[in-house]
C-alpha positions as CSV (number, residue, x, y, z in Angstrom):
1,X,185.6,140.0,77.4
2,X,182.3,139.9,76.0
3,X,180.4,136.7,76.2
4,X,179.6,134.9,73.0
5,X,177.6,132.6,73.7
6,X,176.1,130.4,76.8
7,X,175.5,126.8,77.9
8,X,173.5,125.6,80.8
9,X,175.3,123.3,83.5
10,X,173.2,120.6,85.3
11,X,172.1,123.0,87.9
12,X,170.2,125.2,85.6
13,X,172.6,127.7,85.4
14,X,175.0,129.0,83.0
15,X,178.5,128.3,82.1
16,X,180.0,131.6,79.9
17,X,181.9,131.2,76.3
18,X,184.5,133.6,75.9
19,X,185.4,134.8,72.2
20,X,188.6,134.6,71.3
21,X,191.0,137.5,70.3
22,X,193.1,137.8,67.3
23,X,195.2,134.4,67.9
24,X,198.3,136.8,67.4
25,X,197.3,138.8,70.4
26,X,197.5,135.6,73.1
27,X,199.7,133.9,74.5
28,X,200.1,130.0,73.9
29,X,198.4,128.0,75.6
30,X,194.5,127.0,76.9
31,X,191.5,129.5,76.1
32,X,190.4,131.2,79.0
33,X,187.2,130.0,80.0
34,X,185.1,126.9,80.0
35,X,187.0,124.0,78.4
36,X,185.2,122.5,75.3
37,X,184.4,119.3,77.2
38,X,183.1,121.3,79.9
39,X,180.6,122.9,77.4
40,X,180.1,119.4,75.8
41,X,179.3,118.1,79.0
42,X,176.2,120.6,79.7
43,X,174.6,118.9,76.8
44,X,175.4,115.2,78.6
45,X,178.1,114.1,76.0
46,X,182.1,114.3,75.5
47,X,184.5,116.4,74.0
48,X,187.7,114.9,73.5
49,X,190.6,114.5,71.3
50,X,193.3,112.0,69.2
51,X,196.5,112.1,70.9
52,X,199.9,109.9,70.5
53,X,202.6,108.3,72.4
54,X,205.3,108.8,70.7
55,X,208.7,107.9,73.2
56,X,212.0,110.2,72.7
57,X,210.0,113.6,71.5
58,X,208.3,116.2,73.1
59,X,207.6,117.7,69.1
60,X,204.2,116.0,68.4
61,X,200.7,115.8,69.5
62,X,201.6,113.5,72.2
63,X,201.8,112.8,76.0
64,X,205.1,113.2,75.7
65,X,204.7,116.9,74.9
66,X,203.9,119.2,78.1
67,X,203.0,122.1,76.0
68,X,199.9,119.6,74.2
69,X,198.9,117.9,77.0
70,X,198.0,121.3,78.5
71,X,195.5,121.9,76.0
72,X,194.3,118.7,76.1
73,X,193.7,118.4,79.8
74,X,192.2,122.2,79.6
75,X,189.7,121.2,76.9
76,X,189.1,117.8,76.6
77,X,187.3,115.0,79.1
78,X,188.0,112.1,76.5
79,X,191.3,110.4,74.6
80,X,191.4,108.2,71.8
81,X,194.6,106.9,70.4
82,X,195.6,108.3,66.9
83,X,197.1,105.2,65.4
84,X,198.5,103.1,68.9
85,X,195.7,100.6,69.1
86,X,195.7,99.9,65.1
87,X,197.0,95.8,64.0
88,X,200.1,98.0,62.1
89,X,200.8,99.1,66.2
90,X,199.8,96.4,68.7
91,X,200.4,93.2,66.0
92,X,203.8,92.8,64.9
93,X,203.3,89.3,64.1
94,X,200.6,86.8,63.9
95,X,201.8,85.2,67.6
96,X,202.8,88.4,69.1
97,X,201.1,91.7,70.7
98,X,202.6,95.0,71.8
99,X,201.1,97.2,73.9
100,X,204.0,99.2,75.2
101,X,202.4,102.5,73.1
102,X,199.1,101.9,73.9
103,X,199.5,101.1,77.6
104,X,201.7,104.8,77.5
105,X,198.2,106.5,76.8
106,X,195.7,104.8,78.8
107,X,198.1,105.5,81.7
108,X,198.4,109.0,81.5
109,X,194.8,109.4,80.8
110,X,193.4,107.2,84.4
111,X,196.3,109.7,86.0
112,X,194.8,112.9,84.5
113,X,191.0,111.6,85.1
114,X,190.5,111.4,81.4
115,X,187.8,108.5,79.0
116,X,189.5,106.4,76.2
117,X,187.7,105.7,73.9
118,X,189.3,102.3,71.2
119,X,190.3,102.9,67.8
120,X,190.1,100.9,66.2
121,X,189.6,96.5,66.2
122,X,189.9,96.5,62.4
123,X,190.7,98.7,60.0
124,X,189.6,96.9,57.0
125,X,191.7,97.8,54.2
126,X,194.9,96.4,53.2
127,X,197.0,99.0,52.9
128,X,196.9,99.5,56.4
129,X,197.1,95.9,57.4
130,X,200.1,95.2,58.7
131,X,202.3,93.2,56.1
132,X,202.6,89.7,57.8
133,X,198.4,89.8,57.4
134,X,198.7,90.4,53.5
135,X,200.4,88.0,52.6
136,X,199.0,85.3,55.8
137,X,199.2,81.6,54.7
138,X,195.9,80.8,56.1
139,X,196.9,76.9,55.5
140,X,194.0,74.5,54.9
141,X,191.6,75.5,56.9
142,X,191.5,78.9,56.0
143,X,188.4,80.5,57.1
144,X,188.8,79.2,60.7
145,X,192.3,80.4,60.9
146,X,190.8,83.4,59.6
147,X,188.0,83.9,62.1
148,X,191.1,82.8,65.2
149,X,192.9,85.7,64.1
150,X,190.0,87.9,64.4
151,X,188.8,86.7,66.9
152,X,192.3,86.5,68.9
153,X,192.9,89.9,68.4
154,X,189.7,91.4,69.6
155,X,189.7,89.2,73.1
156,X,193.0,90.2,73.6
157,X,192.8,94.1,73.3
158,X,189.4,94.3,74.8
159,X,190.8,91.8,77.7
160,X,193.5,94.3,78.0
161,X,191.6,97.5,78.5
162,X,188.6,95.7,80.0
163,X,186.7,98.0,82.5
164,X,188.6,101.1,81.3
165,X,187.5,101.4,76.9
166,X,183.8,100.8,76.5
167,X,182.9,102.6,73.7
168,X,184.9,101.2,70.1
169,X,185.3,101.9,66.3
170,X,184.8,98.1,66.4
171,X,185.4,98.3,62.0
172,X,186.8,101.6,60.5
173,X,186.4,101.8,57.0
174,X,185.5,98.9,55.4
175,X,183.8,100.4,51.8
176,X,185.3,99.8,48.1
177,X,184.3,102.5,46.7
178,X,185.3,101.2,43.0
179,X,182.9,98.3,43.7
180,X,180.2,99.7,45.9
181,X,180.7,97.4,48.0
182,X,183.0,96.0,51.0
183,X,186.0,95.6,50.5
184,X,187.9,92.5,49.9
185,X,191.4,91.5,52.3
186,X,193.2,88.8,53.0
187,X,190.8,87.9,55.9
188,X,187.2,88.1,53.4
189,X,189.4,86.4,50.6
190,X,189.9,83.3,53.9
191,X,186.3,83.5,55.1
192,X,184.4,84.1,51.4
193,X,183.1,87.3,51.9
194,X,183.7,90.8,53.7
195,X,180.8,90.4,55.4
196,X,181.8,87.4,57.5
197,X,184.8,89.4,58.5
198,X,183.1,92.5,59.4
199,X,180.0,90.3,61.2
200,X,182.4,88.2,63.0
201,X,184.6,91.3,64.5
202,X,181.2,92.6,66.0
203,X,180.1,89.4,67.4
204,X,183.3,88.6,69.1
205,X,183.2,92.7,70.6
206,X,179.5,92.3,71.5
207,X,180.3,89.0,73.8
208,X,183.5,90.7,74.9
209,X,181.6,94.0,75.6
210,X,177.7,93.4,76.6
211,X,177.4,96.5,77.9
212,X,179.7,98.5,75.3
213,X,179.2,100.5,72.7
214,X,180.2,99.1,69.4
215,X,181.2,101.4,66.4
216,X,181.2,101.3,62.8
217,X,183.4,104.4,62.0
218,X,183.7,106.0,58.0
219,X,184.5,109.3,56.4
220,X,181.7,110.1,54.5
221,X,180.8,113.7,55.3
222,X,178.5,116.5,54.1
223,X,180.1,117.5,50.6
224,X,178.5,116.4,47.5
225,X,181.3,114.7,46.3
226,X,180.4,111.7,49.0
227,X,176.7,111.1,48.3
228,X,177.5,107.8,46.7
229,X,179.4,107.1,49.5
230,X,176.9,107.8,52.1
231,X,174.7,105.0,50.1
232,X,177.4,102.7,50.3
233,X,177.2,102.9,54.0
234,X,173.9,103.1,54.7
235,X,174.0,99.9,52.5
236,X,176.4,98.4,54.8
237,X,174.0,99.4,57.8
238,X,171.0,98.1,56.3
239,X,172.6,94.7,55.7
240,X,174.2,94.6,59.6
241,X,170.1,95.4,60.8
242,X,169.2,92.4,58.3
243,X,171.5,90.3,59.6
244,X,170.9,91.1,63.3
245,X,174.7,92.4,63.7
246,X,175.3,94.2,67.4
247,X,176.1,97.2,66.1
248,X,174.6,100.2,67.7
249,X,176.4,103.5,66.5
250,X,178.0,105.4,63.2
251,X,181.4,107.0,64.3
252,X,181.0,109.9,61.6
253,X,185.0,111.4,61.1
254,X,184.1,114.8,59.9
255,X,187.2,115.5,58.0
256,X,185.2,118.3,56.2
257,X,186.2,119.6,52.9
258,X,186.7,123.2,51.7
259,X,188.0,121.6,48.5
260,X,186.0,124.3,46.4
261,X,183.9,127.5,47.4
262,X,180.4,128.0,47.0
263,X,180.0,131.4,46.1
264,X,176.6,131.6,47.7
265,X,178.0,130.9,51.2
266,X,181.9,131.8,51.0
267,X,182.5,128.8,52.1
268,X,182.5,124.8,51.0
269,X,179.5,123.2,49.5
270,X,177.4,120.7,50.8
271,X,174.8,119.0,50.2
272,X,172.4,119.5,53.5
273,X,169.2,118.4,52.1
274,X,170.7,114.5,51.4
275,X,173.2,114.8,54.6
276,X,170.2,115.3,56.5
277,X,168.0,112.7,54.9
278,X,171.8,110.7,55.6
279,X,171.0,110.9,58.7
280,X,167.5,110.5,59.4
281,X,167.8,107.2,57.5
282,X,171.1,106.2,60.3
283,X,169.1,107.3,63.0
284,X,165.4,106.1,61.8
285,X,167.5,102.1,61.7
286,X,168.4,102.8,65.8
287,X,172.1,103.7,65.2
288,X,173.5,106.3,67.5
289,X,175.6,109.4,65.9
290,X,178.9,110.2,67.1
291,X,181.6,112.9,65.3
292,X,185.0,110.6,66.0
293,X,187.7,112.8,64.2
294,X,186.4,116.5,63.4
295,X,189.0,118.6,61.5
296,X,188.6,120.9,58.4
297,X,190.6,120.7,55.3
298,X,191.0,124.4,53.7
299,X,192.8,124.2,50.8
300,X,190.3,126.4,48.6
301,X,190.4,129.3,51.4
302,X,193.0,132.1,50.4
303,X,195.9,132.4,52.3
304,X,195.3,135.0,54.3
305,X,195.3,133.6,58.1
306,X,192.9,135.9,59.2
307,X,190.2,135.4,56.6
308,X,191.3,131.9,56.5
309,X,190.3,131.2,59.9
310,X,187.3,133.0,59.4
311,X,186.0,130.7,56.9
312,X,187.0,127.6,59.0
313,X,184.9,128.5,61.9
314,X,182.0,129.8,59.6
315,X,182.2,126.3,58.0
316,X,182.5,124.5,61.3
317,X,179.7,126.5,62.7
318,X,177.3,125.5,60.0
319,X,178.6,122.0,60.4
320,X,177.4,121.4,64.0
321,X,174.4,123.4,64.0
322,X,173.5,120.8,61.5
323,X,174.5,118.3,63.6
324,X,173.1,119.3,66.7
325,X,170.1,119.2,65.0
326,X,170.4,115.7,65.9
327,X,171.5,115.8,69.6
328,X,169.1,113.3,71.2
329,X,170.5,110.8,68.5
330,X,174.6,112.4,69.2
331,X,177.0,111.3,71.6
332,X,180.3,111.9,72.0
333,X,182.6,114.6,69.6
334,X,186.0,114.2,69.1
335,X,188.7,116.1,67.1
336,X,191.4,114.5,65.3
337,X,194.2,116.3,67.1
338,X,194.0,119.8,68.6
339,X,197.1,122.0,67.5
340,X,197.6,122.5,63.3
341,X,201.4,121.2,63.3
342,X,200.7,118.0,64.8
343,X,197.4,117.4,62.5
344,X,197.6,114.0,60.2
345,X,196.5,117.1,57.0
346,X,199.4,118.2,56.7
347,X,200.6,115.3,54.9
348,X,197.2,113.9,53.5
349,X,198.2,114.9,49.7
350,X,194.4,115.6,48.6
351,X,194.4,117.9,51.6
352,X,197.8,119.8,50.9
353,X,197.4,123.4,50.0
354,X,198.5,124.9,46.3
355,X,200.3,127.6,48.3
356,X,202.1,125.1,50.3
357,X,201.3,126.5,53.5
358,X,199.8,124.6,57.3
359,X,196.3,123.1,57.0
360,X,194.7,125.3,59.7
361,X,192.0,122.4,60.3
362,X,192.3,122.5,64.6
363,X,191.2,124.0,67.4
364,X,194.7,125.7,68.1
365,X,197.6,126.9,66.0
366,X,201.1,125.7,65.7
367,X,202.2,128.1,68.8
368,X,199.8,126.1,71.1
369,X,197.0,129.4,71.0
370,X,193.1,129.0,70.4
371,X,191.9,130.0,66.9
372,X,188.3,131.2,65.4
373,X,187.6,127.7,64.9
374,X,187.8,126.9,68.7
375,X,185.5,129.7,69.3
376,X,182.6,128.3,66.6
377,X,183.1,124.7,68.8
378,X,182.4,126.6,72.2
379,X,179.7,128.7,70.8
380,X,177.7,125.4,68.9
381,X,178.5,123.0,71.7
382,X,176.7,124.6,74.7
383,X,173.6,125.3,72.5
């Protein structure tokens, strides 16, 4: 096959990216070649994936499904759990953990020599508290039962997985984007403001973790449609640099959005002026950069798989050359799941396709074989 691309290993030398064929012309199964994380690694950072523990199918994007975890092993040197480490998952009560799921996943990753990174110690929006938290009677005291709570749960999960997860999405997506502002829960309504709750669950994971790396994780991405948002965040990272808050990176998701064509480009618009000036601000504060849940969303892209998939990876390409850009400030680069079927798009609603067929937002398609888009990853990632 003809080489597409190259990356250099440590020794100076080079480590070949192969192009992919037609996806209907291989078999299921890995990309020959380099993995991804082995590219990713000749640049000094990660590669990795979501994956789930879902017990009693071997249908999902799960350790329980041979046929995924083949890909994943082949391609990725880093795990992070899809929903098993959320309060919804590991808090089925206020006096009671479960870690059953969890424990599934860090298991299987130590036994196939694989990173975990934790996602996430608070996902700070109601609807996906767990119920019990809603509608907490946080009794007379309520702030300190509040900041117990908090503070409970992050010394128990980080006790748990101490040694093995050093790297967190310590608060995922804490913006109201109605109010410009963060958003009010249960918990901020007990301790008067959002901020207190988002402070206090940094604290408590900087004296659990001296040495970790502590993550505020968001979707804001690259598309016009999320300049405010972008502001609202780099609102919310001004204020934790005011208020001397340990927090040292911004887990960027990267669910990019083909939501519209540009007809200049073929592809989405966005806005790389301001996404760049995005970052420079992140980065000029002393945050790290990391891309925690890459996928594509293609519902303006015709249905033709062919030209479909060309688009994707033309998108995704521009994407991380944009990104890499910032590689002395980037760490690690996760997908949100590797194989279309099993990808959380396919029943976002604002994602969904008019012509009702698969999201193709992955690295691989539903049979388990490498797409375009896998190709654009290799090619950007070693350069």
């Amino acid at each position: 096959m003809p080489l597409a691309g190259c990356g250099s290993d440590s020794s100076g030398g080079v480590l070949p990216i192969l192009s992919s064929p037609t996806p209907s012309s291989l078999p299921p199964g890995p990309a020959p070649g380099p993995g991804l994380n082995a590219i990713a690694q000749t640049r000094g950072r990660y590669f990795g994936s979501a994956i789930s523990s879902i017990p009693g199918t071997d249908q999902a994007g799960s350790i329980q499904n041979p046929k995924y975890t083949e890909i994943v092993k082949a391609e990725c040197g880093m795990v992070v759990p899809e929903n098993e480490m959320k309060w919804q998952a590991t808090r089925p009560g206020p006096d009671s953990f479960d870690f059953r799921r969890m424990d599934a996943i860090v298991a299987w990753a130590q036994a196939n020599d694989l990173a975990v990174r934790g996602h996430t110690l608070l996902w700070h929006r109601p609807q996906w508290f767990p119920e019990w938290l809603n509608n907490y009677d946080f009794g007379a005291t309520p702030a300190a039962e509040a900041e117990r709570l908090i503070t409970e749960h992050i010394r128990t999960v980080t006790d748990r997985y101490r040694g093995v997860i050093t790297s967190y999405d310590v608060v995922n997506e804490a913006i109201d984007h109605d109010r410009n502002a963060p958003i009010e829960t249960s918990l901020s309504r007990a301790m008067g403001s959002p901020e207190a709750v988002l402070d206090l669950a940094f604290r408590t994971a900087r004296e659990q973790l001296p040495q970790g790396q502590l993550v505020y994780n968001d979707y804001m991405s690259w598309e016009p449609a999320h300049l405010k948002h972008c502001a609202d965040v780099l609102r919310l990272l001004e204020g934790f640099r005011n208020r001397d808050v340990p927090v040292d990176a911004l887990g960027i998701q990267s669910h990019i959005e083909m939501f519209d064509i540009d007809p200049a480009t073929g592809v989405g618009p966005y806005a790389e002026r301001e996404w760049r000036n995005f970052l420079d601000e992140v980065t000029g504060m002393g945050y790290r950069l990391l891309i925690t849940e890459f996928d594509v969303k293609d519902r303006a892209l015709p249905s033709n798989i062919a030209q479909r998939d060309e688009k994707v990876a033309d998108y995704t390409r521009r994407y991380f050359d944009l990104m890499l850009d910032y590689d002395q400030h980037l760490d690690d680069v996760l997908a949100w799941g590797m194989v279309d079927q099993f990808n959380w798009l396919q029943y976002f609603e604002p994602a969904a396709r008019p012509d009702g067929l698969e999201v193709r937002g992955t690295p691989y398609d539903s049979d388990y074989r490498p797409k375009p888009l896998r190709t654009a990853l290799a090619e950007t990632l070693g350069t």
